[in-house]
PDB file of N, CA, C, O and CB in Angstrom:
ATOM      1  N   UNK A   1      16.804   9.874 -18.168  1.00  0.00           N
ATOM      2  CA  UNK A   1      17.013   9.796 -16.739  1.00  0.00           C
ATOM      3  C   UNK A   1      15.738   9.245 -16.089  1.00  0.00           C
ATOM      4  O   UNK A   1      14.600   9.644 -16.334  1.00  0.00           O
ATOM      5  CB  UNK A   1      17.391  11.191 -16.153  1.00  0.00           C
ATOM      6  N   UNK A   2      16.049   8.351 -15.295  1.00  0.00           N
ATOM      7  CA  UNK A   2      15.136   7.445 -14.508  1.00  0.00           C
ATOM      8  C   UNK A   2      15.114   8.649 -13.024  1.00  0.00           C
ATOM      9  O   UNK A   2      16.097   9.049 -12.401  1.00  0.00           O
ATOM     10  CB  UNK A   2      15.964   5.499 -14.210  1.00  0.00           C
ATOM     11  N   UNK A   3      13.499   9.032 -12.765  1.00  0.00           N
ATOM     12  CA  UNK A   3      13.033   9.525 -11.660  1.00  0.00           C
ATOM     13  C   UNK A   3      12.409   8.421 -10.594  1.00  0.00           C
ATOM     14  O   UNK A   3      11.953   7.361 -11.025  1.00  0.00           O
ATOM     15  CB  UNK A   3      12.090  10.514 -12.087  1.00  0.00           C
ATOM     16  N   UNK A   4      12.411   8.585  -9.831  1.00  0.00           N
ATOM     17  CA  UNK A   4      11.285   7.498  -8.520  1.00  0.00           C
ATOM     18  C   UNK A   4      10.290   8.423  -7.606  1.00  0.00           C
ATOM     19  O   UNK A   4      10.119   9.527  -8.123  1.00  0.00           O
ATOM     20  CB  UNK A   4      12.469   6.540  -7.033  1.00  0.00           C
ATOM     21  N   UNK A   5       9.849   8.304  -6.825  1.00  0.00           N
ATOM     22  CA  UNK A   5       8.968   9.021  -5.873  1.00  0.00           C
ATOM     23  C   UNK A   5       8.766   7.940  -4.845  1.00  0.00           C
ATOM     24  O   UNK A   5       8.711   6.786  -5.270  1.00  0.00           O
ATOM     25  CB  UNK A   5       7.548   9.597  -6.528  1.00  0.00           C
ATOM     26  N   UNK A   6       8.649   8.147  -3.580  1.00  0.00           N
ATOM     27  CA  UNK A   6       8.117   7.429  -2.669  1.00  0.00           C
ATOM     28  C   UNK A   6       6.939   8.102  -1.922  1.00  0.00           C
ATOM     29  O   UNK A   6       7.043   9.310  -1.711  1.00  0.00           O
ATOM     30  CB  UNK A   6       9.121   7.052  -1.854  1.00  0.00           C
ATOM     31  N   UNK A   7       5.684   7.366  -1.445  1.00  0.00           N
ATOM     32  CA  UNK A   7       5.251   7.664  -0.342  1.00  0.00           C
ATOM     33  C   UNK A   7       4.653   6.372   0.243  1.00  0.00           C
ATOM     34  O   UNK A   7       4.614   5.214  -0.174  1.00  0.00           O
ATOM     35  CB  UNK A   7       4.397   8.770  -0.461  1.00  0.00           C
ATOM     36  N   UNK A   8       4.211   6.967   1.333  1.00  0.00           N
ATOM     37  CA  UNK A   8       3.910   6.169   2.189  1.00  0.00           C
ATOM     38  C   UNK A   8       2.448   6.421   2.243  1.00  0.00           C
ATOM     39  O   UNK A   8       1.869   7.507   2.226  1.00  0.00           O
ATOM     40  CB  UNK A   8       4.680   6.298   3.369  1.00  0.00           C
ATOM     41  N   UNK A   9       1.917   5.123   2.318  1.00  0.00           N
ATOM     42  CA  UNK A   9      -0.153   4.857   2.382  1.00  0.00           C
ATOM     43  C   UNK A   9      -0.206   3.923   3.302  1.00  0.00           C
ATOM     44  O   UNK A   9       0.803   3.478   3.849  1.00  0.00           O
ATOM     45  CB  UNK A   9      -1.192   4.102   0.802  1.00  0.00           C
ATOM     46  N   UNK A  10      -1.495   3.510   3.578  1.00  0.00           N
ATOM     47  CA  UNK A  10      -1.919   3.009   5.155  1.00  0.00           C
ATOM     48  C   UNK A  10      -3.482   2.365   4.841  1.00  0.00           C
ATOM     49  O   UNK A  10      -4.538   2.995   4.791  1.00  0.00           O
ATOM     50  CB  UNK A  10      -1.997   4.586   6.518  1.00  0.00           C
ATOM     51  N   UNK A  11      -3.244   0.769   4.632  1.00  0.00           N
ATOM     52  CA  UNK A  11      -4.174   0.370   4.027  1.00  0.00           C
ATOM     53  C   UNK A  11      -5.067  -0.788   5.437  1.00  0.00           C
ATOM     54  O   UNK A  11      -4.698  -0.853   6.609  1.00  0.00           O
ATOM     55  CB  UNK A  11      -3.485  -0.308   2.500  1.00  0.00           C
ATOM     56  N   UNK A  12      -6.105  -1.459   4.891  1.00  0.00           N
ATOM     57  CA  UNK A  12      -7.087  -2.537   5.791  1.00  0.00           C
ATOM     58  C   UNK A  12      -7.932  -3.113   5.244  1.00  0.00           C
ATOM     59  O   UNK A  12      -8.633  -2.804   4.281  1.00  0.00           O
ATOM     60  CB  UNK A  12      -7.834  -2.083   6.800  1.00  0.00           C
ATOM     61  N   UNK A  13      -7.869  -4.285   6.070  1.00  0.00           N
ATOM     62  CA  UNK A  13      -8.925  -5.725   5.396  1.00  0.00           C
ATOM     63  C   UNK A  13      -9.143  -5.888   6.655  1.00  0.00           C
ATOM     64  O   UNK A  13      -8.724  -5.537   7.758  1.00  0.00           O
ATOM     65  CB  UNK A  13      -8.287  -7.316   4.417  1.00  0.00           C
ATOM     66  N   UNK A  14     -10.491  -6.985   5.800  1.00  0.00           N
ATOM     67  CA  UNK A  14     -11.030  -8.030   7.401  1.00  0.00           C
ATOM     68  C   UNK A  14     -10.700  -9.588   7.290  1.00  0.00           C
ATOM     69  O   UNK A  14     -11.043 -10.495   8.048  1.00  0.00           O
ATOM     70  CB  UNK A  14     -13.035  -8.054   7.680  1.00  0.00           C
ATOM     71  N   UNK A  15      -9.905  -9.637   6.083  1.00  0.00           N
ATOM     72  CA  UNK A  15      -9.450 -10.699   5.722  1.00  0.00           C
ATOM     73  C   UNK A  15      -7.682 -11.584   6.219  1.00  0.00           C
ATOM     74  O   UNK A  15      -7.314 -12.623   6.765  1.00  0.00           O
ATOM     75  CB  UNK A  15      -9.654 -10.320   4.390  1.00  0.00           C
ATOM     76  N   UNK A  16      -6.967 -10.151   5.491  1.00  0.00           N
ATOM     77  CA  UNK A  16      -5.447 -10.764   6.080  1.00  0.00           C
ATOM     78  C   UNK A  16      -4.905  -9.600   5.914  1.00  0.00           C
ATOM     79  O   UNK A  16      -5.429  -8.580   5.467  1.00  0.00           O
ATOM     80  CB  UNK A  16      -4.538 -12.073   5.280  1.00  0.00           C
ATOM     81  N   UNK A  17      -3.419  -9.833   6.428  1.00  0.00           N
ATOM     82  CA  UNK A  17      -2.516  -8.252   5.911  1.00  0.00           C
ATOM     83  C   UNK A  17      -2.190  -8.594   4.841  1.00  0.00           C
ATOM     84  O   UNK A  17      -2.146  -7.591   4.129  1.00  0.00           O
ATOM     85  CB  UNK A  17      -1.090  -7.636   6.676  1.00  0.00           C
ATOM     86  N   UNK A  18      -1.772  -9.988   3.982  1.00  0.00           N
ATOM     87  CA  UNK A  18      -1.939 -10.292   2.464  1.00  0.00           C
ATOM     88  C   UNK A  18      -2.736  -9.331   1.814  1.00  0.00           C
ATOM     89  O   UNK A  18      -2.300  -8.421   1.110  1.00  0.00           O
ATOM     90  CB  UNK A  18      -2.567 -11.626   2.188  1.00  0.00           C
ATOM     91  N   UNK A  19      -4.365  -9.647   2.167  1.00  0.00           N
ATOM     92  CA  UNK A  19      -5.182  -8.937   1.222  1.00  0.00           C
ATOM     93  C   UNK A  19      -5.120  -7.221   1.608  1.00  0.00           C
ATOM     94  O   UNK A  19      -5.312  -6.345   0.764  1.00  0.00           O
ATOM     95  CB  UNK A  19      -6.785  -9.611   1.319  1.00  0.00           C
ATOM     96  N   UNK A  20      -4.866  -7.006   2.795  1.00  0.00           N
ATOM     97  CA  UNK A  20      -4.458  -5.423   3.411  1.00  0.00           C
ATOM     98  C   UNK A  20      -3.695  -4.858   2.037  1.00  0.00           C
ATOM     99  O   UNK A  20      -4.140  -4.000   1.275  1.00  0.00           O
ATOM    100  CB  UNK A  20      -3.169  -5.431   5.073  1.00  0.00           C
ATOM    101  N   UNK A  21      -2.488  -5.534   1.931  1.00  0.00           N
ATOM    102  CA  UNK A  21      -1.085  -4.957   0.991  1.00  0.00           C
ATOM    103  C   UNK A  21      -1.879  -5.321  -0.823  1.00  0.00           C
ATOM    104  O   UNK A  21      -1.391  -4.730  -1.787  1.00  0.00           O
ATOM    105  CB  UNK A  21       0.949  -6.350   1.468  1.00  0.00           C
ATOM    106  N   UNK A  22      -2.726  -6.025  -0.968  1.00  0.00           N
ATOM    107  CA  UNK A  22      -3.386  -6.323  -2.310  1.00  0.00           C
ATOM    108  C   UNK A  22      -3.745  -4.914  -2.136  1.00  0.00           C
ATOM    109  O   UNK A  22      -3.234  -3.863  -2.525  1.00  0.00           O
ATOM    110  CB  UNK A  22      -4.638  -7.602  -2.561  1.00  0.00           C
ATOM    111  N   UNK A  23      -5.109  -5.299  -1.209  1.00  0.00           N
ATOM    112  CA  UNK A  23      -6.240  -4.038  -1.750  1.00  0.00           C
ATOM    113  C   UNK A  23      -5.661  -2.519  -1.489  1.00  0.00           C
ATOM    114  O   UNK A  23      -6.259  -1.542  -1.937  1.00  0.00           O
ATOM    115  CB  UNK A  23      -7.867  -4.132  -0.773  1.00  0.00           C
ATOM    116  N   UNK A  24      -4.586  -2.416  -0.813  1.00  0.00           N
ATOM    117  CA  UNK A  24      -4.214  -0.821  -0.784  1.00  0.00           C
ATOM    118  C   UNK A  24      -3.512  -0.675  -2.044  1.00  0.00           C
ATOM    119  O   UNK A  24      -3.687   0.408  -2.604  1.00  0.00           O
ATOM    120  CB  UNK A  24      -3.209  -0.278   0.535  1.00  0.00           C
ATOM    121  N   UNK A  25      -2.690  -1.592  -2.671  1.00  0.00           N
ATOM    122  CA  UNK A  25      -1.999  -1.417  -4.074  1.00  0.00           C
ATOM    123  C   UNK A  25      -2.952  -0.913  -4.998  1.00  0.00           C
ATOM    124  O   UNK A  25      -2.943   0.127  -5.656  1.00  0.00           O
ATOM    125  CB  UNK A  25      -1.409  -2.742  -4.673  1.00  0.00           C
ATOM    126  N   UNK A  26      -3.848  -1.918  -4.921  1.00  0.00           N
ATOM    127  CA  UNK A  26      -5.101  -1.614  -5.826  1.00  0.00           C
ATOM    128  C   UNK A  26      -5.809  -0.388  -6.155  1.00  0.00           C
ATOM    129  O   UNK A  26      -6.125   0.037  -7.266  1.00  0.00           O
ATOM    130  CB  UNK A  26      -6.018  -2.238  -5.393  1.00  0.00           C
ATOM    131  N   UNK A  27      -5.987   0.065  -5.109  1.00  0.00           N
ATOM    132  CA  UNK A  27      -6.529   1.638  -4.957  1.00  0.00           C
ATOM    133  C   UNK A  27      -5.958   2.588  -4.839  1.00  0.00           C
ATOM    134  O   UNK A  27      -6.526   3.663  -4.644  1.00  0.00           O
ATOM    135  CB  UNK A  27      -7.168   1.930  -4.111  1.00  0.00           C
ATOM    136  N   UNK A  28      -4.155   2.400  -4.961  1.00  0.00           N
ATOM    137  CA  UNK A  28      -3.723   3.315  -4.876  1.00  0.00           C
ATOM    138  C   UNK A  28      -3.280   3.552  -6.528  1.00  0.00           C
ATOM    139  O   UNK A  28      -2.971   4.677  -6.921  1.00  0.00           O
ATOM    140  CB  UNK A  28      -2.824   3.269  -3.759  1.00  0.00           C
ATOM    141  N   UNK A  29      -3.286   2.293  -7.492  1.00  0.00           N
ATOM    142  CA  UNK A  29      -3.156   2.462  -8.708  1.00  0.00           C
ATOM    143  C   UNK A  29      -4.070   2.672  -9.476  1.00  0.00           C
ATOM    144  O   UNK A  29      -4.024   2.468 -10.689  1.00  0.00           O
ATOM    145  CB  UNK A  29      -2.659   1.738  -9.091  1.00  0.00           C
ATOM    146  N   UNK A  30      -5.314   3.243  -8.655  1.00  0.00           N
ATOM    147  CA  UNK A  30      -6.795   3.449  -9.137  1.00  0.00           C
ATOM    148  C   UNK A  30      -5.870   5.259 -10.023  1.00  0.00           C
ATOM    149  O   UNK A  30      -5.971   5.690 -11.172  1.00  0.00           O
ATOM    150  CB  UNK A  30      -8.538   3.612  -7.259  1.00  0.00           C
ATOM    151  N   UNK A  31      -5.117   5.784  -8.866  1.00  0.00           N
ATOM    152  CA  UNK A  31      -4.596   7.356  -9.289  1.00  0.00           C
ATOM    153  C   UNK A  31      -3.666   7.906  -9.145  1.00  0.00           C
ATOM    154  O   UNK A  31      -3.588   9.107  -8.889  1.00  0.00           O
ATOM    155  CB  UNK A  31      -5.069   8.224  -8.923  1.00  0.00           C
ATOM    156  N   UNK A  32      -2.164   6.632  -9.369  1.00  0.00           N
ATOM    157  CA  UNK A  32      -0.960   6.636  -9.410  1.00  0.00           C
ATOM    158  C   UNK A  32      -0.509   5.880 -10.511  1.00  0.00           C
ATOM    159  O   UNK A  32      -0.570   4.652 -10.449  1.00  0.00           O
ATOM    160  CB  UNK A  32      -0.500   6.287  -8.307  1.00  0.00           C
ATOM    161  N   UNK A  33      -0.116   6.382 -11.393  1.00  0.00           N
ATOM    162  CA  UNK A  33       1.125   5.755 -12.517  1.00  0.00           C
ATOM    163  C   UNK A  33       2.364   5.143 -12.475  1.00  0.00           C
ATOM    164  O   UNK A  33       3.243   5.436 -11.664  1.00  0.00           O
ATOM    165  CB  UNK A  33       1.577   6.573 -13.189  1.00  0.00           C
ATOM    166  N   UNK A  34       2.428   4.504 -13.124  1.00  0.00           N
ATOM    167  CA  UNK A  34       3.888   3.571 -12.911  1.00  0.00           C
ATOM    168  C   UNK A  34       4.590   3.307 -11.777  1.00  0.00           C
ATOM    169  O   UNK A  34       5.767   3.658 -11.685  1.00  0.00           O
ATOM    170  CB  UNK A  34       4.920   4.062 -13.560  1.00  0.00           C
ATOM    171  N   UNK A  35       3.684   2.387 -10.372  1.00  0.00           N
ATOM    172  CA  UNK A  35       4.114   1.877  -9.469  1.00  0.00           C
ATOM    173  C   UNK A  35       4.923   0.944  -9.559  1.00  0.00           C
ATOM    174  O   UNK A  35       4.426  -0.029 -10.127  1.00  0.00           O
ATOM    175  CB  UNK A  35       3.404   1.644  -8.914  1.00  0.00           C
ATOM    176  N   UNK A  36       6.159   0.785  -9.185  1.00  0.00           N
ATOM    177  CA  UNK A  36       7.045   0.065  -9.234  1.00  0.00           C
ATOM    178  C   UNK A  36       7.591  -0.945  -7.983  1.00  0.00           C
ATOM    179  O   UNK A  36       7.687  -2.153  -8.198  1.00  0.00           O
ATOM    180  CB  UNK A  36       7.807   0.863  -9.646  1.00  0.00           C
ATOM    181  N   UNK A  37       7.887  -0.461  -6.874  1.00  0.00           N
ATOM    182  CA  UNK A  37       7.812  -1.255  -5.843  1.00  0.00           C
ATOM    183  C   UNK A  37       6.926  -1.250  -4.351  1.00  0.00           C
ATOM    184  O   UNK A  37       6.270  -0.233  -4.125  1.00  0.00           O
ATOM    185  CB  UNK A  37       8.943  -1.242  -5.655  1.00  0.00           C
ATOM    186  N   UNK A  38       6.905  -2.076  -3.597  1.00  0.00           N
ATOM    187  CA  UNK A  38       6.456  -1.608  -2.475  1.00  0.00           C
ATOM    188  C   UNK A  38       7.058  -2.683  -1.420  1.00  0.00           C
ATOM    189  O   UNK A  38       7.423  -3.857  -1.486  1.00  0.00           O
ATOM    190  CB  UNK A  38       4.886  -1.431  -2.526  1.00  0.00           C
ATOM    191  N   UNK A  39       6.955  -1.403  -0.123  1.00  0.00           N
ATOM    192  CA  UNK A  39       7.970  -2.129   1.108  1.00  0.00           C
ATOM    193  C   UNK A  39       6.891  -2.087   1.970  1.00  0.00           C
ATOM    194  O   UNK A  39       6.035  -1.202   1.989  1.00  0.00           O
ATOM    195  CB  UNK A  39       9.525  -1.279   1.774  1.00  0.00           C
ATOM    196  N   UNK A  40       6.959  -3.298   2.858  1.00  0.00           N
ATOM    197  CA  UNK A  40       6.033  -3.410   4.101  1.00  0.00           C
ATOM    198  C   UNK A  40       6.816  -2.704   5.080  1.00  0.00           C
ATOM    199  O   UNK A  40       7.898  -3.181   5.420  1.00  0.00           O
ATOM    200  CB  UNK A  40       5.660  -4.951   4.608  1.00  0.00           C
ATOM    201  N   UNK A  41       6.345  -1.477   5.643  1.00  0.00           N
ATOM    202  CA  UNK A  41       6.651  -1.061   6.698  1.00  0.00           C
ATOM    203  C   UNK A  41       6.478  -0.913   8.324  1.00  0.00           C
ATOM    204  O   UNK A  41       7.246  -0.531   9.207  1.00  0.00           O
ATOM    205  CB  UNK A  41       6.617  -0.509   6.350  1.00  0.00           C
ATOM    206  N   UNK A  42       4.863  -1.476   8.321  1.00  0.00           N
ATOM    207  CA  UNK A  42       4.148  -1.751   9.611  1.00  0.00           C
ATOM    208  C   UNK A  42       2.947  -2.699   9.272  1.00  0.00           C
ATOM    209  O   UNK A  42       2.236  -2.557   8.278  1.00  0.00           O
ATOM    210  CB  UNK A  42       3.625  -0.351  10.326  1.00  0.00           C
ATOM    211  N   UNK A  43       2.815  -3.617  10.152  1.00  0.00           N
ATOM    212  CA  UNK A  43       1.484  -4.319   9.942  1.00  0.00           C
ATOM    213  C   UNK A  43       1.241  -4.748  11.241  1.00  0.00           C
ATOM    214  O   UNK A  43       1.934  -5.565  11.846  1.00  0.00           O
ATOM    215  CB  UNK A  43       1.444  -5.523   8.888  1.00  0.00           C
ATOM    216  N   UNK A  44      -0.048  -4.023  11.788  1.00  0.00           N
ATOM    217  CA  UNK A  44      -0.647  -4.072  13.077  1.00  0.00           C
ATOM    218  C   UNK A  44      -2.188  -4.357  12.679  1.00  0.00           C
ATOM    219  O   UNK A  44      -2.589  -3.914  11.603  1.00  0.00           O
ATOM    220  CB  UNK A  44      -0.380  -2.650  13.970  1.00  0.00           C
ATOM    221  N   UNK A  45      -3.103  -5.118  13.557  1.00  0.00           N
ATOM    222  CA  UNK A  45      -4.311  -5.465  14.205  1.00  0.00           C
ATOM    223  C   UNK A  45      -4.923  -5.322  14.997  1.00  0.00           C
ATOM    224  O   UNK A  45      -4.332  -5.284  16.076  1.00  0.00           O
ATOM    225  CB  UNK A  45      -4.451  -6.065  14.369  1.00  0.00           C
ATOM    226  N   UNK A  46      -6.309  -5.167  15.037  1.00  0.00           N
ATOM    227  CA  UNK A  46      -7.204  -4.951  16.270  1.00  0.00           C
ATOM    228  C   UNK A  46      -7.879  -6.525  16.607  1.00  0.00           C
ATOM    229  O   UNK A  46      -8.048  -7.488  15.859  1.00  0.00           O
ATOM    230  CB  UNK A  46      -8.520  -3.668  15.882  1.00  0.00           C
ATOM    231  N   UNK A  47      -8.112  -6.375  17.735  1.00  0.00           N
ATOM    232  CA  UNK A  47      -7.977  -7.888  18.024  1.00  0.00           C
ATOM    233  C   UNK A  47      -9.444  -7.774  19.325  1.00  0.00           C
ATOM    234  O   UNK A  47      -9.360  -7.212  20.417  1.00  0.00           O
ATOM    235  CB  UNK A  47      -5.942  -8.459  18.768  1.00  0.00           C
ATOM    236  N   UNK A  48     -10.921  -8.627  18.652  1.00  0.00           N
ATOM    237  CA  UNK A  48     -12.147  -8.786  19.286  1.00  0.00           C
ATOM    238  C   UNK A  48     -12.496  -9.677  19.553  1.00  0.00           C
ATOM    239  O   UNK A  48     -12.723 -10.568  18.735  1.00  0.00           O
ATOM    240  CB  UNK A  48     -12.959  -8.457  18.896  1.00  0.00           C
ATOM    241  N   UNK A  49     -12.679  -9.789  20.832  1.00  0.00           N
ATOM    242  CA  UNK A  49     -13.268 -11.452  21.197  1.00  0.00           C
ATOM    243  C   UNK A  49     -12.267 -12.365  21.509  1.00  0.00           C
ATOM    244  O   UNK A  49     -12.613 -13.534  21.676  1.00  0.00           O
ATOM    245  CB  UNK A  49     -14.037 -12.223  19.953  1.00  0.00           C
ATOM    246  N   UNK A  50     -10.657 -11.953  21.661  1.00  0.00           N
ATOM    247  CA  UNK A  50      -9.901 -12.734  21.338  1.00  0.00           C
ATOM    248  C   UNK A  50      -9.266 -13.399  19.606  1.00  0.00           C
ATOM    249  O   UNK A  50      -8.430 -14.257  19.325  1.00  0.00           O
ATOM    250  CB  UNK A  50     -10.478 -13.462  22.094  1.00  0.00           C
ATOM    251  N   UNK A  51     -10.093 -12.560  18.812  1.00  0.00           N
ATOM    252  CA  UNK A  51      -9.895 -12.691  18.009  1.00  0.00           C
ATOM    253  C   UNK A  51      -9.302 -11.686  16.926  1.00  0.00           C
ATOM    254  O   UNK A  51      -9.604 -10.514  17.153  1.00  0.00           O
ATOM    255  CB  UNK A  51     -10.657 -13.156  17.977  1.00  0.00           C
ATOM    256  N   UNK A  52      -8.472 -11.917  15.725  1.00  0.00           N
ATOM    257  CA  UNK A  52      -8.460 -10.496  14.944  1.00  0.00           C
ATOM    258  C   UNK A  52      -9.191  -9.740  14.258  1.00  0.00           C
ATOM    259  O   UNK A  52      -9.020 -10.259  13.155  1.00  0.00           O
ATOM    260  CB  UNK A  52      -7.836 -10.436  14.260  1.00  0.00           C
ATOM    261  N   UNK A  53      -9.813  -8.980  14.102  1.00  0.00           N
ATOM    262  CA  UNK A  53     -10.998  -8.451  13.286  1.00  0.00           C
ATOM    263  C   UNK A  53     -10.800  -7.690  11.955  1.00  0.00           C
ATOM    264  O   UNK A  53     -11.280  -7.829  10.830  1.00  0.00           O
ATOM    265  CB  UNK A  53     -11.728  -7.549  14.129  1.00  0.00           C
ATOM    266  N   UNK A  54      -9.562  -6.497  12.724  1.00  0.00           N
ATOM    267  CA  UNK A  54      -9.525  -6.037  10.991  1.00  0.00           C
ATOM    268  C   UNK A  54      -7.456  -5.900  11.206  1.00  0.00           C
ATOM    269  O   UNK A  54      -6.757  -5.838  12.217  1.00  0.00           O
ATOM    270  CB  UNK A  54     -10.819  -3.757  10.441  1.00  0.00           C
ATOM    271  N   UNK A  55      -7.103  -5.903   9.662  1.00  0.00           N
ATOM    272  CA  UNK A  55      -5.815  -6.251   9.519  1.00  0.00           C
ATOM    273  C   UNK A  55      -5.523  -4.637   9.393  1.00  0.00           C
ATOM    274  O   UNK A  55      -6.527  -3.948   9.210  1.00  0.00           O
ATOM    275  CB  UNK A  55      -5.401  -7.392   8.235  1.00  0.00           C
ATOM    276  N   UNK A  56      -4.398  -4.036   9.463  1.00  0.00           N
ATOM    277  CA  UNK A  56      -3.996  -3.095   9.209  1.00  0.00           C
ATOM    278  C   UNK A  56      -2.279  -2.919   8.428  1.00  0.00           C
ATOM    279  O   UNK A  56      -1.429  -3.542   9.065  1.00  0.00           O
ATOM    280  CB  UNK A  56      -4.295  -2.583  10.388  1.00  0.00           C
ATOM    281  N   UNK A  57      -1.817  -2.277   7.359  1.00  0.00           N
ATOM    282  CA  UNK A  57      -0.507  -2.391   6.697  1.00  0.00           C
ATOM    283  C   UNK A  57      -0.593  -0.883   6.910  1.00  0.00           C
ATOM    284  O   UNK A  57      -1.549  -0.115   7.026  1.00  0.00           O
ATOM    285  CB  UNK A  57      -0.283  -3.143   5.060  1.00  0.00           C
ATOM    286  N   UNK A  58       1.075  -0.678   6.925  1.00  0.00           N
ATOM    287  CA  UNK A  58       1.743   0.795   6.440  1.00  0.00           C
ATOM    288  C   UNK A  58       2.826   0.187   5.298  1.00  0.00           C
ATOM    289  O   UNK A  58       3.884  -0.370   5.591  1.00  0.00           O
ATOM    290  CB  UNK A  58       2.689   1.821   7.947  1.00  0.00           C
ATOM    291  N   UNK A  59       2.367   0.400   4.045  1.00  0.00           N
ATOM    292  CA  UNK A  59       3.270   0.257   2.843  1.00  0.00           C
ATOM    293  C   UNK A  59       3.875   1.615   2.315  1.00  0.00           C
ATOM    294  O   UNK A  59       3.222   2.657   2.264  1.00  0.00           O
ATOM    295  CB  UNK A  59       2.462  -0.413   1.681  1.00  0.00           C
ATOM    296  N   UNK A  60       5.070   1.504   1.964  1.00  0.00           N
ATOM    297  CA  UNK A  60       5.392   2.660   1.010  1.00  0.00           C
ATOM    298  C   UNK A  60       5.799   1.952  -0.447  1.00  0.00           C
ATOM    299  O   UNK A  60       6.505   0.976  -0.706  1.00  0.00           O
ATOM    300  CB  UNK A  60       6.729   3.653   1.664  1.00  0.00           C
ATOM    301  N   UNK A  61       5.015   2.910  -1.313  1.00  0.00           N
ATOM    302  CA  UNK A  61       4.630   2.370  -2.508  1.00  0.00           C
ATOM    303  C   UNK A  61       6.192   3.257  -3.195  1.00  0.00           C
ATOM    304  O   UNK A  61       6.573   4.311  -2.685  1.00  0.00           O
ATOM    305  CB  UNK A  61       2.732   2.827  -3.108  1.00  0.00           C
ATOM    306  N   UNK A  62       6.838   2.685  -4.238  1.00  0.00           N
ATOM    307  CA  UNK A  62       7.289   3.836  -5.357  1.00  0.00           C
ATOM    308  C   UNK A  62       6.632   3.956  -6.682  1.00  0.00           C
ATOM    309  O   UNK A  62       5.650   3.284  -6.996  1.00  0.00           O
ATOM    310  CB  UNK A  62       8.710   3.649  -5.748  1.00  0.00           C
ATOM    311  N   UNK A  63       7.110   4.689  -7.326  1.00  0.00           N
ATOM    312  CA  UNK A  63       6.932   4.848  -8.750  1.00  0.00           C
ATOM    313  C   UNK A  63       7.727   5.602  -9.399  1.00  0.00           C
ATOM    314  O   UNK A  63       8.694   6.192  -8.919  1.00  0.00           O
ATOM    315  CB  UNK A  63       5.835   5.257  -9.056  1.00  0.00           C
ATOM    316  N   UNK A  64       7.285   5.629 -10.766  1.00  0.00           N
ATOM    317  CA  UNK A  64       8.328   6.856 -11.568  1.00  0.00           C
ATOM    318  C   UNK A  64       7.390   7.927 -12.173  1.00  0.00           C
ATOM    319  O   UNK A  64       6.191   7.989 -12.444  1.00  0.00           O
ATOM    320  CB  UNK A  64       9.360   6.169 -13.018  1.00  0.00           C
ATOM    321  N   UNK A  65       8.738   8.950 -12.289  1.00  0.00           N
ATOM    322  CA  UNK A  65       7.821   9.899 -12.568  1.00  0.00           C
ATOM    323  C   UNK A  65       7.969   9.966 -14.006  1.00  0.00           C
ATOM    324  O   UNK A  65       8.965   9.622 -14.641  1.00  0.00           O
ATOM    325  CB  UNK A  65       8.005  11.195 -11.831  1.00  0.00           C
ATOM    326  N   UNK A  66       6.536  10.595 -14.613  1.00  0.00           N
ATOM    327  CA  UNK A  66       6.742  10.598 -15.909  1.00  0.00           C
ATOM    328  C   UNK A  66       6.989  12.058 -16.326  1.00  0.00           C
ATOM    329  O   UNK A  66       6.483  13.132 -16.001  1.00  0.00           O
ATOM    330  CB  UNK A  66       5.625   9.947 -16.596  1.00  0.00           C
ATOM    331  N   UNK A  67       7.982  11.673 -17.190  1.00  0.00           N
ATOM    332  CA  UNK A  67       8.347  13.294 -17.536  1.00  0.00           C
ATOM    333  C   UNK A  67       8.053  13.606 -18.705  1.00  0.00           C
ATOM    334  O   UNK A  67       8.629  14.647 -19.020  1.00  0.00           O
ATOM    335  CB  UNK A  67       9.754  13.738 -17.445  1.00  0.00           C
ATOM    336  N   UNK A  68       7.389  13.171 -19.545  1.00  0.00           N
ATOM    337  CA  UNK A  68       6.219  13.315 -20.850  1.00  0.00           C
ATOM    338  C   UNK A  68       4.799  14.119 -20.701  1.00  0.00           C
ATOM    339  O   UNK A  68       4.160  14.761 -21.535  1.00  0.00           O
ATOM    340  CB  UNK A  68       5.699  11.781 -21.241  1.00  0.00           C
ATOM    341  N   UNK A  69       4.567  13.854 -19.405  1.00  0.00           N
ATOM    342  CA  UNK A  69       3.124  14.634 -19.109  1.00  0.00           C
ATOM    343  C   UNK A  69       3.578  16.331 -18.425  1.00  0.00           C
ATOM    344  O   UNK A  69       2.749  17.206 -18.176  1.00  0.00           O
ATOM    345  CB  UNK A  69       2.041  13.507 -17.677  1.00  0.00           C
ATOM    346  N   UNK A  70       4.889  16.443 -18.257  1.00  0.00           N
ATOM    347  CA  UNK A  70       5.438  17.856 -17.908  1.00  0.00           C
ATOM    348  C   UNK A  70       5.360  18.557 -18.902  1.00  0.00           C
ATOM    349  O   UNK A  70       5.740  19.728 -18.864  1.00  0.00           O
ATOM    350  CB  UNK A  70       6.754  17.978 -17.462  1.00  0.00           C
TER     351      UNK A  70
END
């Protein structure tokens, strides 16, 4: 039997919301196992000078659960 899990994380760059949704994957598989999908759920910015400064994502990541380490 196939398990999943969802949650939801809340990542940022100063680069793009591209690299926002990279680098939060990244660190979130620094101490999560078998991530499987992820949905963009919000992507908002702060905006200096007229300009954007830092990117902001709300992703919810899934995975499975492993039922070997139970």
């Amino acid at each position: 039997m196939t398990v999943e899990k969802h949650i939801r994380v809340k990542g940022s760059s100063n680069i793009s919301w591209k690299d926002a949704i990279v680098q939060t994957i990244a660190e979130a598989s620094k101490t999560i196992n078998y991530l499987s999908e992820v949905k963009v759920i919000d992507q908002t910015a702060t905006i200096e000078d007229g300009k954007i400064s830092e990117y902001f994502v709300d992703i919810e990541l899934t995975f499975y659960i492993d039922h070997s380490s139970i």
